[in-house]
C-alpha positions as CSV (number, residue, x, y, z in Angstrom):
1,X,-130.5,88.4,145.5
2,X,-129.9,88.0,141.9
3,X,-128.0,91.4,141.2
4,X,-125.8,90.0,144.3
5,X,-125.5,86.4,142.6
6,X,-124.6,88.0,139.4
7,X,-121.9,90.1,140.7
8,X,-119.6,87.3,141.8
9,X,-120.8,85.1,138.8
10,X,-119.0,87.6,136.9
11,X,-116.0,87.7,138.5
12,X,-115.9,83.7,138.7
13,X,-116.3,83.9,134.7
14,X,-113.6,86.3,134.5
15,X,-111.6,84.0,136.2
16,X,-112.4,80.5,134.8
17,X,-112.1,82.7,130.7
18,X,-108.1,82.9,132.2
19,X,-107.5,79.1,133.0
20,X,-106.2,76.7,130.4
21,X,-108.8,74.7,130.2
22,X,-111.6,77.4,128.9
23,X,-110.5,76.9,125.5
24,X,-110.9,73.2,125.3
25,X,-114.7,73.8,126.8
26,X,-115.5,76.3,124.0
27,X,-114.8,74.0,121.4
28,X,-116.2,70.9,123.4
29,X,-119.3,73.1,123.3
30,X,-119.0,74.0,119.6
31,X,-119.2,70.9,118.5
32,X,-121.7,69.8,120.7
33,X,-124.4,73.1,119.3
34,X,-123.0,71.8,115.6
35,X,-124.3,67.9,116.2
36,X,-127.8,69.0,117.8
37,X,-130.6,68.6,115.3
38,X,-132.2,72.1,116.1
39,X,-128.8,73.7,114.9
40,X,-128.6,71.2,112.2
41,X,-132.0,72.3,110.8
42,X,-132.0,75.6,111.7
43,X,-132.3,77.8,108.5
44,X,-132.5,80.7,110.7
45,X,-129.9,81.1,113.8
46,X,-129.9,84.0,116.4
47,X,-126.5,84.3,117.9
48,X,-125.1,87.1,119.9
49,X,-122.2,89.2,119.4
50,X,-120.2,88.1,122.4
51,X,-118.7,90.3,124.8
52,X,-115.0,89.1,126.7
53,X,-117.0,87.1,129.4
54,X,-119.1,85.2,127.0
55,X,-118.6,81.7,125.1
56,X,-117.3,83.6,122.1
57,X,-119.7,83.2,119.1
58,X,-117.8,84.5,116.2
59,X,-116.5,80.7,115.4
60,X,-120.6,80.1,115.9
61,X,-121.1,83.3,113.0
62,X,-118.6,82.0,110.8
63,X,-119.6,78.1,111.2
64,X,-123.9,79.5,110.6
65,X,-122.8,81.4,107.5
66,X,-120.3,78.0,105.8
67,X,-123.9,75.9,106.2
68,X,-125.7,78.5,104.1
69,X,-127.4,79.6,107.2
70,X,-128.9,83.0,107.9
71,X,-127.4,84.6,110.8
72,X,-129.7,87.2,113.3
73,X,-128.1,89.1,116.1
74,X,-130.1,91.1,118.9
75,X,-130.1,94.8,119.0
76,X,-132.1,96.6,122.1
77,X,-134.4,99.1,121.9
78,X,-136.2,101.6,124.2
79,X,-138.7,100.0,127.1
80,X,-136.5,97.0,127.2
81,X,-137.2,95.8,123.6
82,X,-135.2,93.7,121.8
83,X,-135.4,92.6,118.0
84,X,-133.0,90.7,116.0
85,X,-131.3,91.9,113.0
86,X,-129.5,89.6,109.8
87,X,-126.1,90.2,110.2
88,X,-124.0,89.2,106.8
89,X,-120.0,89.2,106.5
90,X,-119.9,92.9,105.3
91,X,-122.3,94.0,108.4
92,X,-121.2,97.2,109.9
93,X,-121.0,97.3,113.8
94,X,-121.5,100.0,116.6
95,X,-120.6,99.7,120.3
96,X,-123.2,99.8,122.9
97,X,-123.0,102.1,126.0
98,X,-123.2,98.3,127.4
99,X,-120.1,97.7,125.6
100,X,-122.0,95.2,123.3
101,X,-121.7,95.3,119.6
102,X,-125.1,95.7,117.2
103,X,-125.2,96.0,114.1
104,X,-125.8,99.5,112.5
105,X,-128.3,98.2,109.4
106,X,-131.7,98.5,110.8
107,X,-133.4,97.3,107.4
108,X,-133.0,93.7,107.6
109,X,-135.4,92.8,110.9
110,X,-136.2,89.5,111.2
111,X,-139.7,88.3,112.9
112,X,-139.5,86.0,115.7
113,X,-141.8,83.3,114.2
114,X,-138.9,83.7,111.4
115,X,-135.9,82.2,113.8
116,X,-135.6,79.1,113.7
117,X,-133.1,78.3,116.7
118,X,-132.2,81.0,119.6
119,X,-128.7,81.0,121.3
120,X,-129.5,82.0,124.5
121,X,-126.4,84.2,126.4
122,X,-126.5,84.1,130.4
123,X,-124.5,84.2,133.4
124,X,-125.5,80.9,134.8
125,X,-127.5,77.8,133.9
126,X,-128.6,74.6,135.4
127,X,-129.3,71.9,133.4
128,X,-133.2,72.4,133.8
129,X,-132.5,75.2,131.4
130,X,-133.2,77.8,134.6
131,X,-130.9,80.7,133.2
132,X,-129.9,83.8,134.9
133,X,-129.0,87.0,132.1
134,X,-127.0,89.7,132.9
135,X,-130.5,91.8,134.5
136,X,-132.0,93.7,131.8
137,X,-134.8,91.2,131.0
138,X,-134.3,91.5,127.0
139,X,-134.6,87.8,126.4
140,X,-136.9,87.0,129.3
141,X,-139.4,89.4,127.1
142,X,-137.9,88.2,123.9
143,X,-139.0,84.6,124.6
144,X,-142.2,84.8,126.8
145,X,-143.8,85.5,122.7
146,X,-140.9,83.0,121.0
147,X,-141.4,79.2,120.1
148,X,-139.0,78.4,118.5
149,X,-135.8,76.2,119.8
150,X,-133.6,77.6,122.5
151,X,-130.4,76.4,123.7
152,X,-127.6,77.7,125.8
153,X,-124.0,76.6,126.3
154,X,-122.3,76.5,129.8
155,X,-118.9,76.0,130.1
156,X,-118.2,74.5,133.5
157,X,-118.3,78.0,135.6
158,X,-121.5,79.0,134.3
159,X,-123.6,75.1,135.1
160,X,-125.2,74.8,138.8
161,X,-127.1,72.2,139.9
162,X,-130.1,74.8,141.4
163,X,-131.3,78.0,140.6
164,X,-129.4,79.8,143.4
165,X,-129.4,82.8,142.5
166,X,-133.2,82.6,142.7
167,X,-136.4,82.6,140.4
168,X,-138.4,84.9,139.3
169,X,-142.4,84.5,137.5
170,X,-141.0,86.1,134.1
171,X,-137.8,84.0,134.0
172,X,-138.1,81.5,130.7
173,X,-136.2,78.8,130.3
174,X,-134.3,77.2,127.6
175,X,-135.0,74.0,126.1
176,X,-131.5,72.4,126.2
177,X,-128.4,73.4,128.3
178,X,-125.3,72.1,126.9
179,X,-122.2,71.4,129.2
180,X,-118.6,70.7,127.7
């Protein structure tokens, strides 16, 4: 059911990234993430590198590293492992076989208990903070041993009211969902 739900979830993001009004959301949901305390406090942020169908985050990067924050981006590993590295403006980059971008520098690891506010990516949300990833489990694992803050942000074709793409046990939810 999920894989299923995902599927057309993509396509529907694909679509909405295309209308005018995507734009406008991104930045609605920018400067919603900059006014919440946990970003505001955060000395530590984990961001993604985001792909074409995700809320870009490389405004997110740049705005992180202007307020003297320390930027960490995820990088996967074998067994469905996940660890997040500091990225800094002269990072070097390679591209995943997923087509996701991680950095090459595997010297500057960064401890969970060490992030102070997680930015979690996904394919859908509801406002519950019920999240559906794109199905390989990375953060599910990732924050089952995290607890620190978590947010997400959902532009308007990623935010439904129920889970209906279905729940799982190991699904973990994040803390605060913003909309635009």
């Amino acid at each position: 059911m999920k894989k299923t739900f995902r599927n057309k979830q993509i396509e529907i993001i694909r679509h909405h990234v295309e209308e005018a009004e995507y734009l406008a959301e991104e930045f609605k949901l920018y400067a919603k993430l900059s006014a919440e305390n946990s970003w505001k406090n955060a000395g530590t942020v984990a961001l993604t590198i985001s792909t074409g169908i995700e809320i870009d985050t490389k405004p997110l990067i740049s705005l992180a590293w202007a307020e003297k924050k320390r930027v960490v981006v995820p990088k996967a590993f074998p067994d469905r492992e996940m660890k997040f590295f500091e990225i800094v403006p002269e990072s070097e980059y390679e591209l995943t076989s997923f087509g996701v971008l991680e950095p090459k520098d595997e010297t500057k690891s960064v401890f969970r208990d060490k992030i102070d506010l997680i930015v979690v990516p996904g394919v859908a949300f509801t406002l519950r903070g019920q999240r559906l990833g794109y199905g390989g489990g990375f953060y599910d694992r990732y924050l089952s041993g995290y607890y620190g803050n978590t947010i997400a942000l959902a532009d308007s074709s990623r935010l439904y009211e129920k889970p209906e793409w279905g729940e799982d046990e190991f699904d973990i939810a994040v803390q605060k969902v913003l909309k635009p």
